[in-house]
N, C-alpha and C positions, 0 to 999 in steps of 0.2 A: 564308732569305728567301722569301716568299712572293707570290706575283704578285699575289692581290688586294688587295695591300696597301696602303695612299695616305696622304698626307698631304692632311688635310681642313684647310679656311682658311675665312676665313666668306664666303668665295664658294664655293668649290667642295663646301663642305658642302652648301650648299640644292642644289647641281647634282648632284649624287651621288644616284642611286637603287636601293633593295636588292627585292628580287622575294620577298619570301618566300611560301613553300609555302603552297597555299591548301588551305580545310579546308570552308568551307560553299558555293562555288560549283560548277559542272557539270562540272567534271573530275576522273574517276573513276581511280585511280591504274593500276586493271589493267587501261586503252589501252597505259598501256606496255609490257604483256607481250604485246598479240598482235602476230600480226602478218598478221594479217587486214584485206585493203585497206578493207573497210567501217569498221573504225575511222578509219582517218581522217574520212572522212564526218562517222562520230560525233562526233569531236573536234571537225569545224568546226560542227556543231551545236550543240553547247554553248556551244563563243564566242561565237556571234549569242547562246544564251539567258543567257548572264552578261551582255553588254553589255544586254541587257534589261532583267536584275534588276537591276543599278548603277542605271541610268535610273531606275526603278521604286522601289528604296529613296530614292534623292535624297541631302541633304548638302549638307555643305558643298563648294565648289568645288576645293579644292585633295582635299579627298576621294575625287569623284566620279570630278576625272583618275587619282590615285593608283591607283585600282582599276583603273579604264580601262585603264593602263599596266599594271597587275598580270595583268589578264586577257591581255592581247597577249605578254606574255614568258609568261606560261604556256603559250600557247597555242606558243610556239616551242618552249620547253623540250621540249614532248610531240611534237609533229611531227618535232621534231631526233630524238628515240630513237625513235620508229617509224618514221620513214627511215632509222636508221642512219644519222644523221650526212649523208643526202644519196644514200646506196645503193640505196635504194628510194624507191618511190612516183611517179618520174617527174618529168618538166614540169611536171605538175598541181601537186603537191605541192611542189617547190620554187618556184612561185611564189607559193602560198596562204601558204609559208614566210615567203617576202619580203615579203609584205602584211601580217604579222603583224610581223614585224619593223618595217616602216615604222610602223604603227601603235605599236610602244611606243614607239619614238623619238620619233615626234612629241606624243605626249602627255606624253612627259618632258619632251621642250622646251617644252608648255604649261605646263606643271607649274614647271619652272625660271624661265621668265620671269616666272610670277606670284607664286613666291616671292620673286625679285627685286624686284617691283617694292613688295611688303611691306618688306624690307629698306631699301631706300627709304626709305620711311617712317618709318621706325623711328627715334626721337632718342636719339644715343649721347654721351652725356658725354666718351666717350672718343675723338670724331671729327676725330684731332688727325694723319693720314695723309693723304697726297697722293689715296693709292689709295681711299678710302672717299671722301672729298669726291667724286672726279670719277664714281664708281660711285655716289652719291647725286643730284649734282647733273648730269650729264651723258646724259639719256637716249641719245644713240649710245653710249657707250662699257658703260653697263651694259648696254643691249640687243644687244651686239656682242661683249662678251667673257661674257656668258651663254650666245650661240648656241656661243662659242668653245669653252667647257669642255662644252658638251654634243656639240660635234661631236668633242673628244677622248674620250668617253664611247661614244659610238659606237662610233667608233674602235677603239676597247680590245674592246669585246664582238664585234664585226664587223670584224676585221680585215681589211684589204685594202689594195696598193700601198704608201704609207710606212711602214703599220703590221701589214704581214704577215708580220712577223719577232717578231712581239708571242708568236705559239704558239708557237716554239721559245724564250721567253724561259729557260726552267730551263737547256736546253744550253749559255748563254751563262753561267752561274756553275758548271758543274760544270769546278774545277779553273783555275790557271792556263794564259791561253792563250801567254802570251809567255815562254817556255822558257827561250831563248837568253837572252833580255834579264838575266832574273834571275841565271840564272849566274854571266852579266860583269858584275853587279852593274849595270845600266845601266835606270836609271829610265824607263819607256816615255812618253812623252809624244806631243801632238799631229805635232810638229817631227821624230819619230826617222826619220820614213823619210827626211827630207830630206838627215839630219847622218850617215845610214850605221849608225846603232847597229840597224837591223832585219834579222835575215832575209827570205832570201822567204818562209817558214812565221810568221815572227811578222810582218810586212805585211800579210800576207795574212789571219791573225787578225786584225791591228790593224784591218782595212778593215770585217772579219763584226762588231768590237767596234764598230764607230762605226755602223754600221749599226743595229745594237741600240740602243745610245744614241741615234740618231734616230726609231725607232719609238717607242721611249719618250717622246722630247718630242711627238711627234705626238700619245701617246694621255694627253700631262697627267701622267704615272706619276711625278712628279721623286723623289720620295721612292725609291721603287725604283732608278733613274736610280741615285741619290745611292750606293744600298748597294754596286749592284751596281759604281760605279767603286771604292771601297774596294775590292771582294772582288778584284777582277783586276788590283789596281796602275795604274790609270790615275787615282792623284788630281788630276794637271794639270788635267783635263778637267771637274771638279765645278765651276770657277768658272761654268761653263755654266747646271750647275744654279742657281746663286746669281744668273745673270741671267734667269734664266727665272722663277723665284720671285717677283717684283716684280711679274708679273702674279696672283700670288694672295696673298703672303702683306705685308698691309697693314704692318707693322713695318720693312718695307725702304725707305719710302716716305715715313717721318717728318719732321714740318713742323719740331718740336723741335732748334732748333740743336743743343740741348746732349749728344741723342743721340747716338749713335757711328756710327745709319745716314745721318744727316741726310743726308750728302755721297754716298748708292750712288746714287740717281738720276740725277744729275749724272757720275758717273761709267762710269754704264752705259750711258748717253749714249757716252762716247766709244768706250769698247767697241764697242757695236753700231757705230759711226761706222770704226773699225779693221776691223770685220768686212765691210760692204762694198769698203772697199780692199781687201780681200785675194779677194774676188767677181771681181776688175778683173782678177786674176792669170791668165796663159796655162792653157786644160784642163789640160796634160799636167803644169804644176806642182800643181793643185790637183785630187781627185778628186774624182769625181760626189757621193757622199756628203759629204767637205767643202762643197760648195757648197752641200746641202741646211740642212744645219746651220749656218753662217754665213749662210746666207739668213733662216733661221728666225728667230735671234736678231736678225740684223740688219735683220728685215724688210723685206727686198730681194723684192717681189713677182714681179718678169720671171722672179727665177732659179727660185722656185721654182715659177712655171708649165711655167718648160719641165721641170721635174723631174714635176711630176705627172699622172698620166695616167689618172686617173677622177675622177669626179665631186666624189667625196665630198672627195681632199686638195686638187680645186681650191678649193670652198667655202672649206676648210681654210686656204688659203693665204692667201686675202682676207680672212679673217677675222682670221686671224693679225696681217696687214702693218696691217687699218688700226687694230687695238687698240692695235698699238707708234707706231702714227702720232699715234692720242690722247695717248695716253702723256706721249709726248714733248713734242707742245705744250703738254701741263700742267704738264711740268718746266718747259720754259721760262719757263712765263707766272710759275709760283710762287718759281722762282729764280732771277730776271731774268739768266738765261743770256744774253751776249752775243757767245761763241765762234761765229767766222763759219763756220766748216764747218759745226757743227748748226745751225744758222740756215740755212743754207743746204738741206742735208737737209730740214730740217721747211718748208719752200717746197715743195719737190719730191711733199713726201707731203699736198698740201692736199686732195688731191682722196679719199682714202683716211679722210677724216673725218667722210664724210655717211655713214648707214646708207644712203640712198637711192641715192647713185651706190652704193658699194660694191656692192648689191644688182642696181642694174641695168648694170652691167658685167660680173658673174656671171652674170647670164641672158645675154648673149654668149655663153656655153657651152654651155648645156643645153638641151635641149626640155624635162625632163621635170616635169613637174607636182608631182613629189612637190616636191622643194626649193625650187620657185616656192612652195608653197605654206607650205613653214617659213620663208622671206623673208615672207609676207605674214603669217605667225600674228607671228614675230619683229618687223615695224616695227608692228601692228596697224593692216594693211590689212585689215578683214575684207570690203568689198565686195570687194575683189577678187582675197579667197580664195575669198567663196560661187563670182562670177562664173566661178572657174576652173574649182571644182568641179563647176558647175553645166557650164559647158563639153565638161569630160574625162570625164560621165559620160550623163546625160540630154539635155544638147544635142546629142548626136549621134545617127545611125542604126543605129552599131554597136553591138552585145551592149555592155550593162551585166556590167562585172565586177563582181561579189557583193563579193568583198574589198573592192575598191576606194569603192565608194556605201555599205559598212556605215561604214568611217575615213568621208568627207567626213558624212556625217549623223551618225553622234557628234559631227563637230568643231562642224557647226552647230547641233547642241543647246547646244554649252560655246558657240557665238556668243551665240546666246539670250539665255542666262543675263545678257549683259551690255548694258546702252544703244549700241548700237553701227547704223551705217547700214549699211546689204546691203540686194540687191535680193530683195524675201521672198519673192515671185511666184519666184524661180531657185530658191530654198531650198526651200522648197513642193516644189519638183518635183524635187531630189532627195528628198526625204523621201519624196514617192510614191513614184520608183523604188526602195525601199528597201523598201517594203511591197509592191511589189508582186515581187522577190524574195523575201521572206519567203511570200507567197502560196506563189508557185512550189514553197518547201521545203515546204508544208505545216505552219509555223509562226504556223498563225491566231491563237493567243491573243498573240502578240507585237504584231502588226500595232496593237490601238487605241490602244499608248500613243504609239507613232510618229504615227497619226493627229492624235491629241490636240494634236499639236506644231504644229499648221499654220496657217495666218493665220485666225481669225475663223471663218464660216460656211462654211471649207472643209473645218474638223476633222469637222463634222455631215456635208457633201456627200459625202466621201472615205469616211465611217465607213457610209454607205449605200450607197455602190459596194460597197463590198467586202463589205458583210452580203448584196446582193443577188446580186450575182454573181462577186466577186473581179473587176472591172473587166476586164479582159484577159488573164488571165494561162493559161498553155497549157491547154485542158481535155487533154490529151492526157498531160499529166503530172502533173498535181493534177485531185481531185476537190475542187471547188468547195466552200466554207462552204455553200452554199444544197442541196447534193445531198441528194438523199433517206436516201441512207443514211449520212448525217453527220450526226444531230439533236443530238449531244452537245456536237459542234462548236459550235453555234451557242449554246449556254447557256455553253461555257466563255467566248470570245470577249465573248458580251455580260457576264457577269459579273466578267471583267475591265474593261471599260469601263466598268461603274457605280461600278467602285474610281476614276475617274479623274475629277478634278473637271469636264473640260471637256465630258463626255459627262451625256445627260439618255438611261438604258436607257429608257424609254416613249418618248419623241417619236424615238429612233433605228426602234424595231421602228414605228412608225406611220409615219414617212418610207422607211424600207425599202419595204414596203405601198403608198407613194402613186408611187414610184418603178415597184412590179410592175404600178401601174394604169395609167402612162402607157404603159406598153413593153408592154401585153396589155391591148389597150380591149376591153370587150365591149360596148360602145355601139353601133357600126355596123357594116354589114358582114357580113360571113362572119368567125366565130369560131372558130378552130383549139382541135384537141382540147388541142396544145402550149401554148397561151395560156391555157387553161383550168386545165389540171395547173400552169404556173407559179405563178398567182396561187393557187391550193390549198396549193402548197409556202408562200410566201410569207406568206399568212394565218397561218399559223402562229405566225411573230413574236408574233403578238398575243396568244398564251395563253401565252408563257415569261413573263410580268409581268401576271395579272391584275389587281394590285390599280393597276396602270396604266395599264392598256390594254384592259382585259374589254369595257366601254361601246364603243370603237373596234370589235375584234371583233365585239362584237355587228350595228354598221353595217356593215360590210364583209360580213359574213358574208349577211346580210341582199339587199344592194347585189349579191351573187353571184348567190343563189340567186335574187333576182328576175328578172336577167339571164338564167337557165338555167330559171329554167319560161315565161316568154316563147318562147323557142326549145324550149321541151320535151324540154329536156335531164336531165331526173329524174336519170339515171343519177348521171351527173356530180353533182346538186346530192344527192344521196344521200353521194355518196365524200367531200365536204367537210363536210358533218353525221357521220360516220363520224371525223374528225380531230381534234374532240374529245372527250374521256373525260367531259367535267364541263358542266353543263349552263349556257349560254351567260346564260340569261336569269337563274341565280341568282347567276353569278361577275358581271354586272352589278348584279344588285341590290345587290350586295357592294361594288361600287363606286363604286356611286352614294352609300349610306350613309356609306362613307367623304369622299366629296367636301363632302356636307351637311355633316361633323362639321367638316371641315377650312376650311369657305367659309359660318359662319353668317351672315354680313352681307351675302354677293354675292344682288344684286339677282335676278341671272338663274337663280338655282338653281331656281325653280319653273318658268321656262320649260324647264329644262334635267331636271327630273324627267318633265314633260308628254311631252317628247322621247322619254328613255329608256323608258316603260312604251309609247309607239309604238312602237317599235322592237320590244319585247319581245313585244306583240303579234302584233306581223307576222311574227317566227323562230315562234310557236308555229303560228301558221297553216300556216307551210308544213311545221311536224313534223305537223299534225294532217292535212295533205291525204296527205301520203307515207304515213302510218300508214295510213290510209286505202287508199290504191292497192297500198301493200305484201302488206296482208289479200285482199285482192279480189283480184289477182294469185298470194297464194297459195291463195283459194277456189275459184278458176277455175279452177287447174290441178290441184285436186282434185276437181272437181266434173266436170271433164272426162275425168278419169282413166278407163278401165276399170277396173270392178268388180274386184274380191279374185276370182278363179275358184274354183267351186265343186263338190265332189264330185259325181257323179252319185248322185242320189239309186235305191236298189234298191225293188223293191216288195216289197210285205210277204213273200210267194214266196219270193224270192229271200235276204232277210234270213231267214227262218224256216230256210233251209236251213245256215247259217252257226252253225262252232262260235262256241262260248263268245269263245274269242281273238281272233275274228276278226272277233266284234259289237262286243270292245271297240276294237278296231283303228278299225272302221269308225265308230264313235258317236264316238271322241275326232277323229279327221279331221271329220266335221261341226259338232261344234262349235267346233272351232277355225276351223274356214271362217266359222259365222255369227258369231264373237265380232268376226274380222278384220274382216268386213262390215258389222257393227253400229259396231265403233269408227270404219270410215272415214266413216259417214253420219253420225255422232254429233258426227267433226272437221269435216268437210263442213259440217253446221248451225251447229257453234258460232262457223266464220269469217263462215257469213253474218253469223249475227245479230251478230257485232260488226260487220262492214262496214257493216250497215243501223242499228245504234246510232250508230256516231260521225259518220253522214254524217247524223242527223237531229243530232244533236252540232254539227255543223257549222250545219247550216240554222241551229239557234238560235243562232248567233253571228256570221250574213251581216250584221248591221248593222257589226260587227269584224272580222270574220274575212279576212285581204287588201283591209283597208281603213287612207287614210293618216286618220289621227283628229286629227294632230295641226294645228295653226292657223300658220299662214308667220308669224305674230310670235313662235313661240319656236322659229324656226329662223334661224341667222346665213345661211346660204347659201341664196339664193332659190334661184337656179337648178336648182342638187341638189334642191330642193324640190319643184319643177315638176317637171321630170323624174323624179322618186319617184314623183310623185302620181299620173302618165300611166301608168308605167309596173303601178303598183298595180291601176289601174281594169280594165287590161287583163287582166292576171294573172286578175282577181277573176272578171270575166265568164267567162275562159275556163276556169278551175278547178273554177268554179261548176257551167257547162254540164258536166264530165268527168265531177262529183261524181253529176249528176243522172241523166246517161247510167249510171253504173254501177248507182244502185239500180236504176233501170226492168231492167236488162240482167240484175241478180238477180233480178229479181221473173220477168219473164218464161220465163228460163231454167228457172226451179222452178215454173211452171206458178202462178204467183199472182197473174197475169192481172186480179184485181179491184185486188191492191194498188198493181200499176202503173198502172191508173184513176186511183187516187185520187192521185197523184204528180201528176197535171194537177190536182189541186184543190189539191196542196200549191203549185202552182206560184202561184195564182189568187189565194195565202191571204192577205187581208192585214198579217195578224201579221207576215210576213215579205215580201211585195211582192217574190216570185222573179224575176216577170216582167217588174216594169221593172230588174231588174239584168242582164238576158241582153239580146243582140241581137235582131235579128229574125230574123234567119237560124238561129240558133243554137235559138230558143226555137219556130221552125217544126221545126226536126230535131225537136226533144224532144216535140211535140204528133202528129207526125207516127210516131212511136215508141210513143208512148203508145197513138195507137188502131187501132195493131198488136193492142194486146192487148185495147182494144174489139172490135174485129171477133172473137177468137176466143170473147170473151164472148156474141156475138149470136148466132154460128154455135151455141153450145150452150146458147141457150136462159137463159141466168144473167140 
């Protein structure tokens, strides 16, 4: 005989669930063999990433639990042998244990009641049993003796209390235990210790056998039950089984007079009716374990509360009494039973007939959340399973348990799935706390499909928290999605989110962006270096999708740099021109091309081209001004440099008296001194003359050049409009002035004193109208500069 053995019925079939070995999910078979504390780790890591990928593949619903369920007993299976059964690993770990266990159960009790309620459904020709009619037509009684067979399922895998004698079941068939009895040829029944035919050694078997036989009916095993009284001589006892069987097996239960079973219901009626009279009996006649079992069948609810002393067999119990309580009134009603005892009886059990009192007469017992919460999946209360969840996890101030918020957000995904009322503002917010645990592991690519799950414009809101800065979660233990040296992070994460329908990757990295503007204005104020480097990082979003977001970066980028040569912050707007590889104004033209192909009809495409080559303009301005100052800055501090040093030159004398070796000694030293001197004056001119080429480069293109060109009617946002426009003028003037300072400051320094003259005619010129684009103040420096290098002109004469 075998313990996993069962008799399947077509209830307890769809209740039965098998764990088989998994082959393409994250658990890697050699965690089993170390035993190295970090695996555990590993292993809870992978459970979060298979509930992931289940979510992520999708399915059908009884699929999705299945696996759900599949993943949680795996995840025990391997915790169990890398603790050693419970030897290792700790508190921590036997309670990560028990969270994984709670999680398979309850997803089989999903799993069970929605195949029931298929079953249901289902039109059987053959629906000619008591027991199927009222499991069809009785939503308490299916929904009650489903939880039933799932709570002996339990039971069985998690023994405890009634059913803790379940692991020694093999000792209970090796060999006969009643010795004596067989000898004197004396049939062991219920009745022997009464009638004298027992020793105290086979009593006291008989007491460990009935005990056995109770854990058994606890954990649903009848079939077993059935073998194992055969194997040890207790056939008296199997009528037990035969009345326990009529909660699963429909043929006992038959409407068919002509049957043979027609008349067991009616009859097991009075059995159970016999077995509370004999509940009635003094303790010292009847033992503890009798009264369990005569409770059991008799569904006598008092006796077996005072018998059970945890949780799980009190559920057990109530569940038990009010299935027999259905039961019975449907015998009644179907075989107009008129015997006043069970009349009587089935008054007494009226109340054991609601799922709802049963359920909240149970909560009389427990605080704890987990079983409130298989009451609420079980009647389908689901507001006020979210409610609860949302209660025992994120409503409070205490540390969110990781176990605990991964169970409640899977269960309120399977809510989802169906038309059902919950408060979704509470669901929302375990769903955040779930991501925002996932943060914490560093399990970023996880995080968008959870996002995705949230009411409306919060899956966008939530999905730009955590691109920007992972919302809250400890910098001290994760380094942030946004950190600088995570950029890979942030392409995995967003390209998982473009797999998800609910996400747009361009308007997420553009919303990220408009999130870094609020939280680092560079508009007013005093502007931190930290504000600056944010919104740098931040920009970034906008080149991982150009063919989305190129045109945005181009603005933003633009929208920076203007802000930082107002302030004269070059440096800075240097490092963010430095953060792309590809050149801004061609990954837009790129974009815009595509917008054309994609938008032939939209009216606004040519105010929206006029825009973009704006835009385009303005990034080349400020490469062409940097390019500019970059040269100049490196001409200056070569022109400033000390000279290459030079041998001393000998006189003729002195060289005439030198051998051979030691002229050539001397002749390759000077040449190599004037070659070095030559190349530095040679570098030296060649940066002028580019500095003086692109600043006249420039001049010719002050009509454009840090000018806004474009018209407020092919702009949607005035205001940014304004404020660009002001902010441009400024820019222009004072760049302008910088540009012009630095040729005079060439010319002068190199003694070209006439060409910086004629910088006040270029100023004067009207081809270009220098002077009405400078201040006055600015344009008196630069005149005032200029006949600096008059006066050295008059001084000699030129």
């Amino acid at each position: 005989m075998e313990v996993g053995s069962q008799n399947n019925t077509f209830l307890n079939d769809t209740a039965n669930t098998s764990f088989p070995s998994r082959n393409s999910l994250g658990f890697n078979a050699t965690v089993l063999l170390s035993e190295d504390t970090d695996k555990f780790a590993q292993v809870f890591h992978d459970i979060i990433l298979d509930f992931h990928t289940i979510c992520l593949d999708g399915g059908h619903f009884a699929d999705v639990v299945e696996r759900f369920c599949e993943t949680a007993s795996n995840g025990v299976l391997i915790f169990n042998k890398l603790s050693e059964n419970g030897n290792k690993g700790g508190k921590r770990i036997a309670r990560i244990k028990q969270s994984l266990q709670m999680e398979r159960n309850l997803f089989d009790l999903i799993l069970k009641l929605h195949k029931a309620e298929i079953i249901a459904e289902l039109d059987d020709e053959n629906d000619d049993t008591l027991l199927k009619k009222i499991f069809k037509k009785n939503v308490h009684f299916r929904k009650l003796i489903t939880v039933l067979h799932w709570s002996e399922e339990v039971a069985f895998t998690d023994p405890t209390g009634f059913s803790q004698l379940i692991n020694e079941l093999n000792e209970a068939g090796n060999g006969h235990p009643f010795v004596d009895s067989v000898k004197n040829r004396q049939f062991a029944h219920m009745d022997s210790s009464f009638l004298g035919n027992l020793s105290d050694s086979d009593w006291e078997s008989m007491e460990r056998m009935k005990k056995f036989c109770f854990s058994l009916l606890r954990c649903g095993r009848l079939q077993i039950l059935d073998e194992l009284l055969n194997k040890v001589g207790l056939s008296s006892l199997k009528v037990f089984v035969e009345v326990r069987k009529a909660l699963s097996n429909p043929e006992l239960s038959t409407l068919d007079f002509e049957q043979e079973n027609y008349g067991f219901t009616e009859a097991r009626m009075h059995f159970k009716n016999m077995a509370n009279h004999l509940l009635n009996l003094p303790d010292e006649m009847i033992t503890p374990i009798d009264q369990c079992i005569w409770a059991t069948l008799g569904g006598n609810l008092s006796t077996l509360l005072a018998h059970a002393e945890n949780v799980e067999d009190i559920f057990w119990s109530y569940l038990n009494c009010s299935v027999e309580s259905i039961l019975d009134a449907e015998v009644i009603k179907a075989k107009h039973v008129t015997n006043l005892d069970l009349l009587t009886n089935l008054e007494n059990g009226e109340d054991m007939r609601s799922m709802e009192n049963v359920f909240r007469t149970f909560f009389n017992h427990i605080d704890e959340p987990y079983y409130k919460l298989v009451c609420y999946f079980a009647g389908g209360l689901f507001e006020k399973a979210v409610d609860l969840m949302y209660e025992t996890s994120v409503g409070h101030e205490l540390d969110v348990d990781p176990n605990r918020i991964r169970l409640y957000t899977h269960c309120i995904l399977l809510i989802q799935n169906g038309k059902y009322e919950y408060n979704r503002a509470k669901a929302d917010a375990v769903i955040r706390g779930y991501t925002k645990v996932l943060t914490e592991l560093g399990l970023y690519s996880t995080v968008p499909y959870y996002l995705s799950r949230l009411d409306g414009e919060e899956a966008d809101k939530e999905m730009v928290k955590f691109l920007y800065d992972g919302e809250e979660a400890d910098k001290e233990m994760v380094k942030f999605l946004y950190a600088l040296d995570r950029p890979d992070e942030r392409i995995i994460v967003l390209n998982v989110a473009g797999e998800i329908d609910t996400f747009d990757v361009g308007k997420l990295c553009i919303k990220t962006f408009e999130k870094a503007k609020e939280e680092n204005s560079l508009d007013e104020g005093e502007v931190t270096a930290e504000a600056v480097a944010k919104l740098q990082d931040i920009w970034k979003f906008l080149l991982f999708f150009p063919e989305k977001t190129s045109i945005d970066a181009l603005v933003e980028c633009n929208n920076i740099l203007r802000k930082l040569f107002v302030r004269d912050r070059l440096g800075e707007a240097m490092e963010l021109l430095s953060i792309s590889d590809q050149n801004l104004v061609v990954l837009s033209e790129g974009h815009l091309r595509k917008l054309i192909a994609d938008n032939p009809d939209d009216n606004n495409i040519e105010s929206l081209v006029r825009y973009v080559q704006d835009q385009q303009r303005e990034y080349n301005s400020y490469i062409l001004y940097l390019e500019i100052m970059d040269k100049f800055t490196v001409w200056q501090g070569k022109f400033t440099t000390q000279l290459p040093r030079q041998p001393e030159k000998m006189s003729d004398t002195e060289y005439a008296r030198l051998d051979a070796i030691t002229k050539n000694d001397y002749e390759r030293r000077m040449k190599n001194a004037q070659e070095k001197l030559s190349a530095h004056k040679k570098s030296v001119e060649e940066y002028k003359n580019s500095v003086i080429s692109q600043i006249h480069e420039l001049i010719e293109q002050t009509s454009t050049w840090m000018v806004c060109c474009v018209s407020e009617t092919d702009v949607q946002d005035k205001e940014a409009y304004k404020k660009r426009k002001q902010e441009i003028i400024k820019v222009h003037e004072r760049y302008l002035f910088y540009t012009l300072t630095m040729l005079i400051r060439i010319y002068q320094d190199t003694c070209q004193d006439e060409e910086a003259v004629q910088v006040g005619d270029l100023l004067m010129n009207s081809r270009y109208d220098l002077h009405t684009q400078l201040s006055k103040e600015n344009l008196r420096k630069l005149l005032k500069d200029i006949s600096k290098s008059g006066h050295v002109l008059s001084i000699n004469g030129e």
